[in-house]
N, C-alpha and C positions, 0 to 999 in steps of 0.2 A: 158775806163774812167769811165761808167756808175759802172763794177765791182769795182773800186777802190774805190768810190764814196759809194758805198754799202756798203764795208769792216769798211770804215771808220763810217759810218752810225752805224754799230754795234756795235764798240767801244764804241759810245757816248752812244748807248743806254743804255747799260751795265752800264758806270758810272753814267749815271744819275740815273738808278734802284738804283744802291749803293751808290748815294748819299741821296738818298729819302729814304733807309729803313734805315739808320744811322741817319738820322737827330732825334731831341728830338720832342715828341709831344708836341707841343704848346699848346692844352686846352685837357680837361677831357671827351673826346668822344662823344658820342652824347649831353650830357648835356650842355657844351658850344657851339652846335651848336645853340639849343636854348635857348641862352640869360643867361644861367646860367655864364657864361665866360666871358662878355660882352669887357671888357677891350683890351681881348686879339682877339676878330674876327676882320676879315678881317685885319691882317696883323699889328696890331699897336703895337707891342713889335718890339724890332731894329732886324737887319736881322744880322745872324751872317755868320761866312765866309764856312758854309757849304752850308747855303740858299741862297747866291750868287752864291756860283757856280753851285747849281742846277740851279739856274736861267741861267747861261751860258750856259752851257748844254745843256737845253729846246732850245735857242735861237738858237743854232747851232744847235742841231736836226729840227727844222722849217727848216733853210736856207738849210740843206742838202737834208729834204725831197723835196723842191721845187727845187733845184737844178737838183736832179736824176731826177724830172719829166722833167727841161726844155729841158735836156744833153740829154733823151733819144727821146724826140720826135725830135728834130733834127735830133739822126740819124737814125731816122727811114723816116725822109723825103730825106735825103741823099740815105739810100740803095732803096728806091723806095718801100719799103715792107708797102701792103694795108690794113691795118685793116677793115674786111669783118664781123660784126655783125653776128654772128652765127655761123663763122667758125676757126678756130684755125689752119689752115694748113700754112696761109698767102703766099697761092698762088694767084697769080690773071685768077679769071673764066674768063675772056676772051682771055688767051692764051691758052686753049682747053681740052677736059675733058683728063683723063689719059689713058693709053694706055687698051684695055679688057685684063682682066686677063684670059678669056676662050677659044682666039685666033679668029681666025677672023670666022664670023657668029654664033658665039656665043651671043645671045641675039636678033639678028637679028639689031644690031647696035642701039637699043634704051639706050642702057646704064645702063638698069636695070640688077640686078644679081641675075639670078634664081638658087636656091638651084636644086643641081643633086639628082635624088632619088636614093637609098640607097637599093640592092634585101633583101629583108628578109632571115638572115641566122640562120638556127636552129643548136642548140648548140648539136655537138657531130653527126655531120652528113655531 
């Protein structure tokens, strides 16, 4: 659901980019942002029908982004997967560390992983 939700999410994005770099600029660039344009800030010339459907667009992009947020955290309370601050594995530490990779008495069961030293080999001997 959450992928579907996403797909769709990219769609809107995309039209709404191409509807925002097609539309007409409404004032003279920075100069009507300072008051040289006065007439035309903050929106008081009529909206035509590219500027609505940006505005839909934007509206649907809101409802979608909150959507995927609400769709996903349910199903993360569904599969039981704990979001752990600092960790990214989304295992849970108290079902027990992983198994040692160096076999058993390898580390002497602290869990730490000591680097094996390496004999010094001279090239060509």
């Amino acid at each position: 659901m959450v992928t579907l939700l996403c797909i769709v999410l990219g769609i809107v994005s995309f039209l709404m980019s191409m509807a925002i770099l097609i539309q007409e600029p409404k004032q003279g660039g920075l100069s009507g942002t300072f008051g040289m344009g006065g007439d035309q800030m903050l929106g008081a010339g009529n909206p035509n029908a590219i500027s609505k459907f940006t505005g839909i667009l934007a509206g649907t992009f809101l409802v979608l982004c909150l959507l995927i947020g609400l769709v996903d955290q349910a199903s993360q309370e569904q599969t039981g997967i704990k979001d752990i601050p600092g960790d990214s594995s989304g295992l849970d530490p108290s079902v027990g560390a992983p198994p040692d990779p160096g076999g058993a008495g390898a580390g002497a069961g602290t869990g730490s992983l000591t680097p094996t030293p390496v004999p010094n080999e001279q090239p060509g001997g």
